[in-house]
N, C-alpha and C positions, 0 to 999 in steps of 0.2 A: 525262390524268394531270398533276399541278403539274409544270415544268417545271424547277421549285426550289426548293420547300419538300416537306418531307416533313411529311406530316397526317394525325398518329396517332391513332386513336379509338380507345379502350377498346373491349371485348366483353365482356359479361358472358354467362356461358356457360350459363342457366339456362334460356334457351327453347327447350328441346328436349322431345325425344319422352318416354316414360318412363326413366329410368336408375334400379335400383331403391333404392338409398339412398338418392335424392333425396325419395321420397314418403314420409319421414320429419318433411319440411316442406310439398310439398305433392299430398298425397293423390290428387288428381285425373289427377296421371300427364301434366302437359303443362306440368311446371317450373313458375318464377314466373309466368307467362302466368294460370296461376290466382290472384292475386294481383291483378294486372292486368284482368282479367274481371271481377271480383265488385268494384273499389274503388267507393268510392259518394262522394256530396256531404257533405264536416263540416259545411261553414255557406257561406252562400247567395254568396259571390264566390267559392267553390274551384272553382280549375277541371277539378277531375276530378268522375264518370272521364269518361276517357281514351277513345279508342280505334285502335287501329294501320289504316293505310289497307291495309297488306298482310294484315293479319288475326292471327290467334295460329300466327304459320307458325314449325315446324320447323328448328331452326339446323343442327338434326345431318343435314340433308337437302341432298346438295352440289346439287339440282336450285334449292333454297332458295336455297343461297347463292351460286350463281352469278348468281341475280339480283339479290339483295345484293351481291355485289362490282361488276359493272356499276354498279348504281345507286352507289356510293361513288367509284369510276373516273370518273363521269361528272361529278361533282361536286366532283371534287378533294380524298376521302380515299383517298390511296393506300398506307397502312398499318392492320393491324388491330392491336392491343394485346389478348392473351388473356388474360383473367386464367385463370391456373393454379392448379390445389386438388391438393394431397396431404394425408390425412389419413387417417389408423387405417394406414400402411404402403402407404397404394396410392391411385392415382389418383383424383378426386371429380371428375365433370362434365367429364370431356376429352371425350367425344364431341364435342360441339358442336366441338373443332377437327379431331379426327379423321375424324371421321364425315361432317361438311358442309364445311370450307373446305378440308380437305388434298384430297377426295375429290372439289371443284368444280374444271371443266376448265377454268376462268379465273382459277385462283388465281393465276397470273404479274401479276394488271393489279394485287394490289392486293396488298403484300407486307406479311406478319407476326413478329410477334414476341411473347417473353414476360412477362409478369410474373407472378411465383408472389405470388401472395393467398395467406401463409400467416399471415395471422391465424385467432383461434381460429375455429370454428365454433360458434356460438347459436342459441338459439330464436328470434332477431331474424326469420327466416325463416317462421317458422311464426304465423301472425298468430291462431290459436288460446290462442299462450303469449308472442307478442311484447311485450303493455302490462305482464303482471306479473312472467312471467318470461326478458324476452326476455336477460339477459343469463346464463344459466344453457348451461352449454358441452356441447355433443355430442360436438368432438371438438377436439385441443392443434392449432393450428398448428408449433409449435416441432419441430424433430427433430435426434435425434440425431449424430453425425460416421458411423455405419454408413449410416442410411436415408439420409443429405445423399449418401452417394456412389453408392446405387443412386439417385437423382433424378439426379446430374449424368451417369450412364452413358443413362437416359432422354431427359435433353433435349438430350445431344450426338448420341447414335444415331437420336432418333427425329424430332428437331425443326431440329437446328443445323445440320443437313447438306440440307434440302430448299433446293431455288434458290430458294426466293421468300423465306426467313429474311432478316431485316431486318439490314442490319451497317451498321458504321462504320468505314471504314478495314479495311474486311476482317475485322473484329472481329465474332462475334454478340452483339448485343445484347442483355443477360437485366436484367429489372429484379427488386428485392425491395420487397416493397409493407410488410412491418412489420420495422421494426430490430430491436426489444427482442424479438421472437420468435427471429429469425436467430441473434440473440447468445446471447441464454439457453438453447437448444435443444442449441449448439454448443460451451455451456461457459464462456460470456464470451469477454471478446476477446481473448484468446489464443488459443483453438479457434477461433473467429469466422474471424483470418486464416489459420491449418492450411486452415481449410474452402476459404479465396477463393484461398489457394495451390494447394490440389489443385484446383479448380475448373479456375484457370488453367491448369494443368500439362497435367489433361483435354485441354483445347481444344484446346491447341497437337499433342498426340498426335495429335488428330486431323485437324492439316494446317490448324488456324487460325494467324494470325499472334498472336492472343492471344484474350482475351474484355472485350467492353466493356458492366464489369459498372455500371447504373444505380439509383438508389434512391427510394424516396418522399422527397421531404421535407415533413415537417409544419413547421405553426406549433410555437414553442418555448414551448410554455406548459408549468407544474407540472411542470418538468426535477424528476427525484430526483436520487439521488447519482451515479447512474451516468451520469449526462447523456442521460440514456431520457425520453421525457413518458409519459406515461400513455396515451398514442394509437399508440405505437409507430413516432414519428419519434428523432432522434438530433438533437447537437449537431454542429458543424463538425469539433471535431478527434476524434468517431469517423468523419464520415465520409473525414477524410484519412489517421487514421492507418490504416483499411485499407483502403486503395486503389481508393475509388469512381472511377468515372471522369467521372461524371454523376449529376446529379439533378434530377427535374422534380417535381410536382405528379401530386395523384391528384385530389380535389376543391378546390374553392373552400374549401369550409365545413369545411376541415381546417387552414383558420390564417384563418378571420376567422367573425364570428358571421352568422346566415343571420336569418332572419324581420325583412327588409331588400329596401328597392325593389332592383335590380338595377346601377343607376348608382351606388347606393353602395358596393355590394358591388366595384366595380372600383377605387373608391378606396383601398380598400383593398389590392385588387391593385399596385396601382402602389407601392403602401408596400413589399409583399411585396418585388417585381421588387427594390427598392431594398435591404432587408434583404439578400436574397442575393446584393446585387453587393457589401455590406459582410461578409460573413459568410463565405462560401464560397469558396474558388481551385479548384474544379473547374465545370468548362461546368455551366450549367444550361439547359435546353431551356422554355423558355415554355410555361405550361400554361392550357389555356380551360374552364371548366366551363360550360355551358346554364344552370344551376341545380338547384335542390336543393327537393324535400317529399317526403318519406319515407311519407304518408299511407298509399298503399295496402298498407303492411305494419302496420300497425295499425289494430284499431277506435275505441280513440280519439283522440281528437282530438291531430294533434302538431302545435304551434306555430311550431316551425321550418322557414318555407317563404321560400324567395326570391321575391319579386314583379319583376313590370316584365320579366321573363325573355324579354322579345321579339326576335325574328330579329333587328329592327333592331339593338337594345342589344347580341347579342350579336356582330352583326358588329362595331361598337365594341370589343369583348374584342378579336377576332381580329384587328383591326389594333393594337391595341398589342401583342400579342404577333409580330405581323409586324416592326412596330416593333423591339422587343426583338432577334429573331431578325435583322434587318437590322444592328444596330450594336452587336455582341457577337460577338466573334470566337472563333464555334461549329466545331468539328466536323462538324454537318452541321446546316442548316438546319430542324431538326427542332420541332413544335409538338405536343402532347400536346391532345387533345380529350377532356371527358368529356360524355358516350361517347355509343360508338352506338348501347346499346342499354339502358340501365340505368333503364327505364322507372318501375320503383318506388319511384325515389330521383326522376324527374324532371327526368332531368338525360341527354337522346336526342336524336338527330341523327333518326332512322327517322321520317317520317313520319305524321303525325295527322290528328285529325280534329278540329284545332282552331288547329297552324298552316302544316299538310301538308307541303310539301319546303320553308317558309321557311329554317331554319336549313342544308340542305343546298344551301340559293339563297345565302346570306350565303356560306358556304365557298367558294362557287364564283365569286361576284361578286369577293374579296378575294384567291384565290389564285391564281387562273386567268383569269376574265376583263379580268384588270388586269396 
């Protein structure tokens, strides 16, 4: 386990067993994995597919995951990042934390935490409807100040209170992956704070010293009036005037353009890093993305794919983000990774059949063995 860095990988919660709303996108009953199975070659240097060296295994399976957190433990990710779904009034795709890491008897090596994905839900998923109608919506992320308080009675009861919950200063940690949903759902920002008030209030009821609540931040492109982008990041003074305590990054290619070698794409990062030492007065936690080609959720052909995406170049990421995290007087030495398992965007730590544990050799070389 790092010894001082905390190295957080995303979880994308979709390869699991059947969950039955899910086969709304895909049919076969074994989550994205089907997605993953059938992606094929667009044109003669793609490098899919793919294939997982563990195989199309079971997340909602703690025999699964216990060997996934070992393997994360061993390599120096010792936090998981869930993405969380509520949508139509009730949970979407919690198994996979229920089911396999709450229920694996080694969830202590590798400690988690949340963030609610409450953007909408699309046909993006469903690679039948993803090229022409993949932006056509299933179901609202946004919800109302009623359903916001049975969610925070759910993640203080069922999530906040387990020892392995990820905190800061005694705080748990909850991130929100879209602002302009949070906000709009909640009334604008007025309700926005009501929401992060009672949230807080929660917590502390329940014997926290408070909540250290954290946010995505996107690139500041196509601001409306509201100082909302189109992507569902915010500008600086929503995130101060209600009371973030943090913000890190979800991908790379949510504030710079992707169908780009991989060394350029860091260039860009360093601009980033820099933007938000100008922009923001709350800690920001360092974020690493693998890379980004979204192919195997569509049949044709999508353009936008990061190249050069290799262990070496990305352990380069993860030292300037060590960098960063070294000479920024953070709260916790905390680094954001995407992820560990987000195979269909391209962008996984989990082992292949094309650079096997490279990427979990880079984490390990940079944060452990040094």
């Amino acid at each position: 386990m790092s010894k001082n860095y905390d190295i957080a990988a995303y979880i994308w919660t979709a390869y699991t067993g059947d969950e039955p709303r899910a086969r709304i996108f895909w049919k076969e009953g074994i989550g994205e994995w089907q997605s993953v199975k059938n992606a094929v070659k667009k044109f003669p240097e793609h490098s899919w597919p793919r294939k997982p060296l563990w195989g199309y295994v079971n997340e909602a399976d703690p025999e699964v995951m216990e060997m996934e957190i070992d393997c994360a433990a061993k390599y120096g990710v010792n936090v998981f990042i869930y993405d969380w779904y509520w949508y139509d009034d009730r949970p979407f795709l919690e198994n996979c934390l229920n089911d396999g890491y709450l229920k694996a008897k080694n969830n202590h090596l590798v400690k988690f935490y949340i963030m609610w994905a409450n953007h909408d839900a699309n046909n993006l998923w469903n690679i039948d409807l993803s090229d022409d109608f993949g932006d056509v919506v299933i179901w609202k992320g946004a919800v109302g100040f009623d359903s916001f308080k049975v969610i925070v009675k759910r993640l203080i009861e069922k999530y906040f209170t387990h020892p392995s919950y990820y905190k800061i200063d005694g705080k748990p940690v909850f991130m929100i992956y879209d602002f302009k949903n949070f906000v709009s759902g909640l009334g604008g920002s007025e309700g926005a704070k009501r929401g992060i008030e009672y949230f807080r209030n929660e917590a502390k009821k329940a014997g926290f010293p408070d909540l250290h609540l954290q946010l995505a931040a996107w690139g500041k492109h196509n601001l409306n009036h509201s100082g909302v982008d189109s992507n569902g990041g915010a500008d600086s003074c929503d995130y101060k005037d209600l009371g973030f305590d943090s913000i890190t990054n979800y991908q790379f290619v949510h504030f710079t353009v992707p169908n780009r070698p991989y060394p350029q794409i860091l260039e860009d990062v360093k601009r980033e890093y820099e933007r938000i030492d100008r922009t923001y007065d709350i800690p920001y936690f360092p974020h690493v993305s693998i890379g980004w080609d979204n192919n195997p959720r569509y049949k044709r052909l999508r353009k936008d794919i990061i190249t050069e995406n290799t262990p070496e170049n990305f352990e380069k990421a993860l030292r300037m983000a060590k960098d960063y995290a070294d000479t920024h007087d953070l709260p916790a030495k905390l680094i954001t990774i995407n992820s560990w398992n987000e195979w269909t965007e391209t962008s996984y730590l989990q082992p292949d059949d094309l650079y096997g544990y490279g990427y979990l050799e880079a984490i390990k070389k940079v944060f452990k063995d040094e």
